[in-house]
C-alpha positions as CSV (number, residue, x, y, z in Angstrom):
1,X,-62.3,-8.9,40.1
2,X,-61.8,-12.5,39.5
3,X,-58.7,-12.8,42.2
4,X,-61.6,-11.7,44.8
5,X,-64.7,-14.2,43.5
6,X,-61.6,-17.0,43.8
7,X,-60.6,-16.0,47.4
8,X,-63.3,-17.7,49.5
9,X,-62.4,-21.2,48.8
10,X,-62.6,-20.8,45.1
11,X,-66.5,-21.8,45.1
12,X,-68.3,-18.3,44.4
13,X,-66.9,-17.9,40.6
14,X,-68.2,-21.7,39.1
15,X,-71.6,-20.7,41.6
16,X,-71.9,-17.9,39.6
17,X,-70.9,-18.9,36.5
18,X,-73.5,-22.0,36.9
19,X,-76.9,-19.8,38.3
20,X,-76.2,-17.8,35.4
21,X,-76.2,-20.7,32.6
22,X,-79.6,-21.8,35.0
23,X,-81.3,-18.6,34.9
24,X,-80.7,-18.5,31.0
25,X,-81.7,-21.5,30.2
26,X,-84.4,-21.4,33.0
27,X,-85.8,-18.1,31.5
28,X,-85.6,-19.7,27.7
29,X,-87.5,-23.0,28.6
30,X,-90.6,-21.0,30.3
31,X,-90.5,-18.7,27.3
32,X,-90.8,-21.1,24.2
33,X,-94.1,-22.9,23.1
34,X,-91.9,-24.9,20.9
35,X,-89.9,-28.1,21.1
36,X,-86.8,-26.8,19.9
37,X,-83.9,-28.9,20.5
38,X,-81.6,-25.9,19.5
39,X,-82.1,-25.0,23.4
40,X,-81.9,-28.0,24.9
41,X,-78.7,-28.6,23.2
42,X,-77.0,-25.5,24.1
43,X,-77.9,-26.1,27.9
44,X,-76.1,-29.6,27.5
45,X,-73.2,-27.9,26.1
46,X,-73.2,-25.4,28.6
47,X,-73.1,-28.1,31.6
48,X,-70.7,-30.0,30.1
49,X,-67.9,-26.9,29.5
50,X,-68.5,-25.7,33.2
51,X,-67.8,-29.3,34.0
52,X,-64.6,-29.3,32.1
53,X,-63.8,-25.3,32.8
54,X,-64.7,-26.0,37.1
55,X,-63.1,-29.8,37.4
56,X,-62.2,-30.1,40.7
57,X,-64.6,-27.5,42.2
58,X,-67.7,-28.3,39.4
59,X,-70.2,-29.7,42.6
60,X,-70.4,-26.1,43.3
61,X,-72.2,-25.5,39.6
62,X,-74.5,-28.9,40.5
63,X,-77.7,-27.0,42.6
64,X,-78.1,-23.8,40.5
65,X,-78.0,-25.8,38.0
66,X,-79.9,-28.7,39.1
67,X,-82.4,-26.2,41.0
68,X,-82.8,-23.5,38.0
69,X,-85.3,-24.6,35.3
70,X,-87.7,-25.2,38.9
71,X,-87.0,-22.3,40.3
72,X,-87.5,-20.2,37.1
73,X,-90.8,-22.3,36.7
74,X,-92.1,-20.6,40.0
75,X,-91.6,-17.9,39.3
76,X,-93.7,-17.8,36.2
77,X,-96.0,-19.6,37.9
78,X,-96.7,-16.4,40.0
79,X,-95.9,-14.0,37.6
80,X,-99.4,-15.8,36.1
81,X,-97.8,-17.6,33.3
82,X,-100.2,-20.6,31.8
83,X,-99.8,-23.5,30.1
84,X,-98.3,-24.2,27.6
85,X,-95.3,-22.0,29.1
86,X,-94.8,-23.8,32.8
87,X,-96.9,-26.4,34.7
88,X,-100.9,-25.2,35.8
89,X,-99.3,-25.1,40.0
90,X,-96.5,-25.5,41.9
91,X,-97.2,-29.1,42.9
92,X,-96.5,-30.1,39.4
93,X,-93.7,-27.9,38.4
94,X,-91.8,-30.1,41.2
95,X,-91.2,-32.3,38.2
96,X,-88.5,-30.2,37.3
97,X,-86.4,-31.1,39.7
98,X,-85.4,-34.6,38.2
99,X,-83.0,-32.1,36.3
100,X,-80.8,-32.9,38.6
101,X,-80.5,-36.5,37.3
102,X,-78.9,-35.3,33.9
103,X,-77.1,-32.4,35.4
104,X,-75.0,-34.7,37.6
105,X,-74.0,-36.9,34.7
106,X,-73.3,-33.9,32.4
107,X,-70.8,-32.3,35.2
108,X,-69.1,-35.6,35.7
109,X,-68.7,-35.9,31.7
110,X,-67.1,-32.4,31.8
111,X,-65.1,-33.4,34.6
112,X,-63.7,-36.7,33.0
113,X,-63.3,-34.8,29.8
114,X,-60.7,-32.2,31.2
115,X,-59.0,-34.9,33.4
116,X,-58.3,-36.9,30.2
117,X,-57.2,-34.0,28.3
118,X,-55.1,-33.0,31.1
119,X,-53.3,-36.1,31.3
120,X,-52.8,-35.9,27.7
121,X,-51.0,-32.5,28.1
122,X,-53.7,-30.2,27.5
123,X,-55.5,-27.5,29.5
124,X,-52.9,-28.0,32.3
125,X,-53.0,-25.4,35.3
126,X,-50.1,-23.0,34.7
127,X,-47.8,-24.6,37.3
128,X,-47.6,-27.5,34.7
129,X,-49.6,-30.2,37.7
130,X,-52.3,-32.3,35.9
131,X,-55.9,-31.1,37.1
132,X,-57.5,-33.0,40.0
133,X,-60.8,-34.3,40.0
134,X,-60.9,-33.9,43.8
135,X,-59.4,-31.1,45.4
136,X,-56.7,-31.0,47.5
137,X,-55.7,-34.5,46.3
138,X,-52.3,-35.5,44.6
139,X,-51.5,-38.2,42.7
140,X,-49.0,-40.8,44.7
């Protein structure tokens, strides 16, 4: 199963992988009336190992999970969720979106992570090559 979600340019496994993590956490934030940190936390963690687990391929995971939490927020938003839960309309649920702000820096943390621990001799691909942040490049 994997072999096949690799096949088309190895981009549909880290797009799944990342609307999943969105739709989870997306689902969680509309569903507390809490600040719990505990959450926001685990969606930082989250980001950051797809980062590290994706490296060269991780700008796949960036819109599902840039785009999540505001997508999920709609959704409630016609479902007839109130506030506290999600935003009172769909003008102000935009705000959302500046998501992608720390989502881009969280990938490129995870990214930087595995490189470094690649070039330390960790978490090598199997052929023994370090990891590439871009793909399709070598080192000269």
């Amino acid at each position: 199963m994997q072999r096949r979600l690799t096949q088309v340019g190895g981009w549909l496994l880290p797009f799944f992988e990342a609307s999943a993590v969105g739709l989870i956490a997306g689902i969680g934030d509309v569903n507390r009336s809490s600040s719990a940190p505990i959450e926001d936390f685990a969606f930082v963690a989250c980001v950051v190992f797809l980062g590290a687990r994706h490296a060269g391929r991780a700008w796949v995971c960036w819109a599902p999970l840039g785009a999540s939490f505001y997508l999920v927020h709609l959704a409630a938003i016609a479902r007839g969720y109130q506030p506290p839960y999600v935003e009172p309309d769909a003008m102000a649920a935009r705000a959302c979106l500046t998501n992608f702000f720390p989502v881009t820096f969280l990938l490129v943390v995870g990214v930087l992570l595995r490189a470094g621990l690649s070039a330390c001799g960790w978490f090598r691909p199997r052929d023994g090559s370090l990891v590439r942040v871009f793909p399709r490049t070598s080192r000269g």
